[in-house]
Every structure is written in C-alpha cells, then in structure tokens.
C-alpha positions as MATLAB code, in Angstrom:
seq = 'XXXXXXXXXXXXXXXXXXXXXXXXXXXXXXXXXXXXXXXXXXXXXXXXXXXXXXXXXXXXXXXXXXXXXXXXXXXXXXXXXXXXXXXXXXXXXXXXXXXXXXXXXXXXXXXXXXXXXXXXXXXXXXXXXXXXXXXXXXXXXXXXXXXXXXXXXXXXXXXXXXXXXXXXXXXXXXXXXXXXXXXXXXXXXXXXXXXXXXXXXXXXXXXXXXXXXXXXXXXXXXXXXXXXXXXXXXXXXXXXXXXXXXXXXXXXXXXXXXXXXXXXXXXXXXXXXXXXXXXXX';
ca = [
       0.000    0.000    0.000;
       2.457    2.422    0.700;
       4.484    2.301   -2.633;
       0.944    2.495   -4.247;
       0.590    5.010   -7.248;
      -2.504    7.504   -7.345;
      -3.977    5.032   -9.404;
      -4.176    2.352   -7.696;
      -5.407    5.041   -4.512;
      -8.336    5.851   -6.655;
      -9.431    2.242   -7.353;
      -9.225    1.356   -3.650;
     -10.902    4.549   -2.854;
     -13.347    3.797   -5.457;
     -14.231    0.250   -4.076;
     -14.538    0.768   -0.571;
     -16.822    3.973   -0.872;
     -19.329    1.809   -2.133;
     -18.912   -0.481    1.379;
     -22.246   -1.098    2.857;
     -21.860   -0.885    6.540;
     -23.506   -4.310    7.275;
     -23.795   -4.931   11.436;
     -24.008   -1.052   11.860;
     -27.667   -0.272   13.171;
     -29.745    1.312   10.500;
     -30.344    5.437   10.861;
     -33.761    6.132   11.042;
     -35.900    8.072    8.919;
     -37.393   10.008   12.189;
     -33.868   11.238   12.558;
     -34.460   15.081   12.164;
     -30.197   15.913   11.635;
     -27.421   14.237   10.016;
     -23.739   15.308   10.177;
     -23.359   18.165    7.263;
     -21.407   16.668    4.265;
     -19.550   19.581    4.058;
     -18.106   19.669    7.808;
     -17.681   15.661    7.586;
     -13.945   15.324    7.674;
     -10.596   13.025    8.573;
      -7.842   13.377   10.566;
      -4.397   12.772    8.221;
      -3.117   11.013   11.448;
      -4.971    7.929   10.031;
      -3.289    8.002    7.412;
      -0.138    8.847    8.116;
       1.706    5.995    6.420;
       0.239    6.449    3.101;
       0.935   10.113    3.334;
       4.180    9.512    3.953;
       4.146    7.204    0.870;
       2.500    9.524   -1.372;
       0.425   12.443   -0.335;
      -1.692   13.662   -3.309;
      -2.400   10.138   -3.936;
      -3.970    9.611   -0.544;
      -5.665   13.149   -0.597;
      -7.129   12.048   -3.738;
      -8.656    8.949   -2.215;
      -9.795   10.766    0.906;
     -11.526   13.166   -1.872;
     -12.751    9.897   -3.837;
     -14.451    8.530   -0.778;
     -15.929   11.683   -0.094;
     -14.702   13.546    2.491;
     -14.995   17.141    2.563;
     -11.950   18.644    5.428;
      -9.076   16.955    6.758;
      -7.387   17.736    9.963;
      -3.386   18.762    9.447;
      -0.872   16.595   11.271;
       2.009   17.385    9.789;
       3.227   18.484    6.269;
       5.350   15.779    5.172;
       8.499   17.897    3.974;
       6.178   19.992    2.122;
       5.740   24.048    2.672;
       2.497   25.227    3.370;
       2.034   26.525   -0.187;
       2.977   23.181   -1.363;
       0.512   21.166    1.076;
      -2.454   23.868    0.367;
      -2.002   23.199   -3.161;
      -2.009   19.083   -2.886;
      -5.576   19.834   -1.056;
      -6.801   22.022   -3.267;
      -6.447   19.792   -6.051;
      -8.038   16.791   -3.731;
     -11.027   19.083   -3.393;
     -10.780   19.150    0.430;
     -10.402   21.723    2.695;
      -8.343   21.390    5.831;
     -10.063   23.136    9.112;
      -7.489   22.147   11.428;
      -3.815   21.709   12.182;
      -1.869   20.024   14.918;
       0.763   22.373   16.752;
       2.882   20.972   19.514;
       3.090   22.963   22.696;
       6.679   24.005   22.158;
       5.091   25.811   18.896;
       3.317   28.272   20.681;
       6.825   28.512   23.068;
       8.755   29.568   20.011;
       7.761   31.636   16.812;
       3.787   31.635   17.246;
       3.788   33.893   14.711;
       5.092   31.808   12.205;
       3.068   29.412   12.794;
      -0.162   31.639   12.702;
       1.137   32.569    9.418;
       1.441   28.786    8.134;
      -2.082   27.988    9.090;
      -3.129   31.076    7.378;
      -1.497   29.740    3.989;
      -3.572   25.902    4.893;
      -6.497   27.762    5.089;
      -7.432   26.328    8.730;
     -10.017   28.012   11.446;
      -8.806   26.272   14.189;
      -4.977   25.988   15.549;
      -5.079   23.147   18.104;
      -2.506   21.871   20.660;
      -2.481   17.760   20.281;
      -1.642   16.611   23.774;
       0.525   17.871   26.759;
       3.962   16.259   27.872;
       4.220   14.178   30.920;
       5.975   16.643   33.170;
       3.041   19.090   32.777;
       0.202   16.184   33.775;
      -0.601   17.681   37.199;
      -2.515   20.040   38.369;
       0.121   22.379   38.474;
       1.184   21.830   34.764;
      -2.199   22.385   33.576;
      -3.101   25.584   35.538;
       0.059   26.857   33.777;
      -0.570   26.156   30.205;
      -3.932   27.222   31.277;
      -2.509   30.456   31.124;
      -0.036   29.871   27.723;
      -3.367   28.715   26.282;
      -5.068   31.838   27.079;
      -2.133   34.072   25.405;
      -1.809   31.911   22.459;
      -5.675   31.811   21.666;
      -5.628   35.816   22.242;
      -2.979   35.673   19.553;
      -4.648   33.290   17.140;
      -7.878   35.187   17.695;
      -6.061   38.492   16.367;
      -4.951   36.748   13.413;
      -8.944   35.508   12.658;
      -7.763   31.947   13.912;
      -9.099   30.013   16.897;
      -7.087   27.673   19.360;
      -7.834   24.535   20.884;
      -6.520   21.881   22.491;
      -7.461   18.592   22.138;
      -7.787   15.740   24.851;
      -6.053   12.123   25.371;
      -7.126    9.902   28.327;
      -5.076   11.175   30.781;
      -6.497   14.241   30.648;
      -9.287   13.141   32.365;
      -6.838   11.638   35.737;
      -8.538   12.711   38.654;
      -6.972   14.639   41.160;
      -8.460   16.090   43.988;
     -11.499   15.248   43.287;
     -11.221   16.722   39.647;
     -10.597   15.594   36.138;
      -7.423   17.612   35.706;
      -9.268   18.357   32.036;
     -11.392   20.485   34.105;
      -8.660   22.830   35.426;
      -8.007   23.411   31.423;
     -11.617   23.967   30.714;
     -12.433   26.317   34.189;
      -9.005   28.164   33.828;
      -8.925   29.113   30.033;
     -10.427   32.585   28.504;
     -13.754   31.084   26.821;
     -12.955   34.035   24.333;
      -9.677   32.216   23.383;
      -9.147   28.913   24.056;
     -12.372   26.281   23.299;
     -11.413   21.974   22.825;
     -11.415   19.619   20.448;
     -13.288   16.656   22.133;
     -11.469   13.814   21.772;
     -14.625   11.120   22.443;
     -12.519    7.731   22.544;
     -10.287    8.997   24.807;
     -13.143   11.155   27.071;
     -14.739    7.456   27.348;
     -11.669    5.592   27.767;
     -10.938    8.121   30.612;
     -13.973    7.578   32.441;
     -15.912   10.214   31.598;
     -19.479   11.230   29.584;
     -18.910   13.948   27.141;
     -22.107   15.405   27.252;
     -21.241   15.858   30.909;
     -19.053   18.492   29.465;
     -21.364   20.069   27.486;
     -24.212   20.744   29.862;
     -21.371   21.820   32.523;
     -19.339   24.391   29.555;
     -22.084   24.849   26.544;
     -20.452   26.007   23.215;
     -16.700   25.253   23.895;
     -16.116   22.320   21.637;
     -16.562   23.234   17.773;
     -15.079   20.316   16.788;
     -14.683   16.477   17.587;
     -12.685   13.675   16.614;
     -15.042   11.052   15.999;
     -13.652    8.325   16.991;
     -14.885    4.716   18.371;
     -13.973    1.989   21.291;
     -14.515   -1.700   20.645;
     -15.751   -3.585   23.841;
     -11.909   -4.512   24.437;
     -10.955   -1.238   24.314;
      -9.308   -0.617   21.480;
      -9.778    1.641   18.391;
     -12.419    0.779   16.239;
     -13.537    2.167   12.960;
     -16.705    5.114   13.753;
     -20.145    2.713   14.179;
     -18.646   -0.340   14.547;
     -18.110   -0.385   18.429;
     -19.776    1.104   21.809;
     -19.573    5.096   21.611;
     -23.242    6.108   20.912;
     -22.627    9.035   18.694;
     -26.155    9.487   18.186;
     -27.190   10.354   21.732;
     -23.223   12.753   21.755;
     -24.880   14.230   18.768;
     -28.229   14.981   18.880;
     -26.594   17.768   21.500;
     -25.107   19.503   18.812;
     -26.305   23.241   19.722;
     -25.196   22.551   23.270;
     -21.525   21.136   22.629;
     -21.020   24.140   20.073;
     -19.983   21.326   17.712;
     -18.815   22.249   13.997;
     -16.354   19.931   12.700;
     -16.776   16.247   12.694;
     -13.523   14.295   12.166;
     -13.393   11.126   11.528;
      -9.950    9.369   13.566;
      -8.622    5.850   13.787;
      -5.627    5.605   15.511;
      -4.202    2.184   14.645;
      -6.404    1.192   11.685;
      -5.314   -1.924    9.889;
      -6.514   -0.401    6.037;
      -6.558    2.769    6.665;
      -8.592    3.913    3.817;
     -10.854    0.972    4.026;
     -11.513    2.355    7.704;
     -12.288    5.693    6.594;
     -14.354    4.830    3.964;
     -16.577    2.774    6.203;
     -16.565    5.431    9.093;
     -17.566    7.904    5.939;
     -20.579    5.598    4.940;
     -21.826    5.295    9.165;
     -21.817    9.295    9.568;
     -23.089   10.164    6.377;
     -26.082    7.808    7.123;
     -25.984    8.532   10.747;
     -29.464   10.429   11.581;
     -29.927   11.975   14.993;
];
C-alpha cells in the first residue's frame, strides 16, 4: 500500500466507498439531523503511512471517498504553499492543524502565518507532555493557552486543544481536564473533544457540554470496541447518536473522523464515511 501510485489510490478509494456498513444499526428516517457533508472530515493522522508514501495520492482517495476537510498533522516535507495546493487539487479543505506545545513557546507567529497559507479556522494543541500532567502543569498552560488563543484570535484563527485519556486523571477530586476547561479565557481557548479517549478516561462527554455549553466546535469522531481498542466510527460502543443529537449545546462544527491504529486505513475511513453520512440523529 504504501508504494501504491494515485492510481491504484483511486481504485481502492473507489471500491470501498461503495462499502455497505452491514452490522451497523440502520439510521432512522425520524432522525431530524445528520452530520453536514460539508463539515464531515478526517484526521491525516490515520493516514499517516500512506501520506508519507504519497500524499496527493492519498488526498485524492480521501476526496474519492468523499470527504470534505481533513485535519493537518504534519506536512510531510512539504511548505504550506505546497501542502495547500495538494488539497486544493483533492477538493478538500483542511479546518485544522496540529501544533505541539513548544510551537506556541517559540515563533507563534510563524506558525499563525502557516495555518493562514492551509487555510485552517482552528490551531489546536495535540496533547501535553508528561511533566506538565498535574494540576500544576495544567493551571500553567492554562494560562499559555489563554495568550496563544488571544494571539490566534487576532490573526482571525481560533485555538484549541485537544484531549487524550489522561487528561481526564482525577486529582483532587477533579478531572485535571477540568482545570483546562475552568481556567482558560472562553474568548480564546475552546477543545477539540477527543470522544474515545473522554470514554476511555472515564468520563461522559455530554457531561461536558451541559457543565461548559459552546466550547467544543469540533470532535474527533472516533470509536472503542468492547476490548478497548480503536475501532472504525459505528462499529463499536460510543453512541454518537445520543453525543450528537446535543449539537447546539456542545457548540460542535467539525466532525472528524480518527482511527488511531487502523489496519486499512482507507478501508476504515471509507466505512466510518458511509456510518456518519447515514448517521441520523
């Protein structure tokens, strides 16, 4: 797969769009919503190998299945310019790019400037490092959040950060998730709701958005098979409809499909594709 040419891409792409999601339960026609087609996007991170491999190849394919945005995680060796142009001529539109927290540390600018060129809304933070997973660490980048996002906002960008399991460790009597949420400028800093890793850490999301309405414009959609592990979207225990169906509340926007350790990875996101485009809630 990952010496594939576009070609052969495209022909995969082509044969698992037309995968009918047998085992995944049926969306009803009382369903008044359905995740908009033009907000229905991946993350690259399940991809990663092929895009290594050959990036306007699998942007094509994401394209041929029918996604609409992608979430950045990385460029590949490629300048923005370059990478803008390889989505452009996928048809898809990326909404989002991954930033480490030593980005906003160094040249912030720079990097508002590169996710300018992508053509993103949102500038997220992926995860924090160990040394910082306390409750001291996270009332501090609390604050770097806050100063970032004020920076982003300025530059018609918004910041995010987005949510792993241990996030949601509990210390005194708190997810320390919540000192993130309570301590950041609603104004500059919102999430990206991570909602395998929100279960897998113990915790409801729509907990979150009854408790802070309108701070996450954008999930990663992303399932948990009984065992635990990833799972293609539909095909194990989250029950997206019921996360859904609160979409005024959550704030939500972007939808993007994520698979961390997907065996075919474009077989997995065509068949998460097929479950959210049918999804009704």
């Amino acid at each position: 797969m990952e010496n594939a040419s576009r070609r052969g891409f495209l022909r995969l792409a082509a044969g698992v769009a037309g995968v009918t999601a047998l085992g995944v339960p049926s969306a009803g026609a009382e369903g008044l919503h359905a995740v908009p087609p033009g907000h229905l996007g991946i993350q690259l991170y399940t991809v990663r190998n092929l895009m290594a491999a050959d990036p306007q190849g699998t942007l094509d394919a994401l394209g041929a299945i029918g996604y609409a945005t992608v979430g950045v995680s990385g460029l590949y060796g490629h300048t923005p310019q370059a990478f803008r142009a390889m989505l452009d001529r996928a048809g898809l539109r990326a909404v989002l790019t991954h930033l480490s927290l030593d980005a906003i540390r160094g040249d912030w600018q720079r990097e508002l400037a590169n996710a300018r060129v992508l053509g993103v809304r949102y500038v997220v933070v992926p995860s924090l490092p160990s040394s910082l997973q306390n409750p001291a660490g996270y009332r501090q980048v609390a604050g770097e959040f806050s100063a970032a996002g004020a920076a982003a906002r300025r530059e018609g960008l918004r910041f995010l950060y987005h949510n792993h399991g241990f996030d949601f460790k509990i210390v005194d009597g708190l997810p320390l998730y919540d000192i993130l949420v309570r301590e950041t400028d609603p104004r500059f800093v919102n999430f990206e709701l991570d909602l395998y890793w929100a279960v897998d850490g113990g915790q409801d999301p729509v907990r979150y958005f009854a408790e802070y309405p309108g701070r996450f414009p954008v999930f990663h959609v992303k399932d948990r098979a009984v065992d635990g592990s990833f799972e293609d979207v539909g095909y194990g225990t989250i029950d997206f409809r019921r996360i859904f169906r609160l979409h005024e509340q959550s704030g939500i926007r972007e939808y993007v499909v994520e698979h961390d350790q997907p065996a075919d990875p474009l077989l997995s996101a065509s068949r998460s594709h097929h479950y959210l485009r049918n999804l009704r809630f």
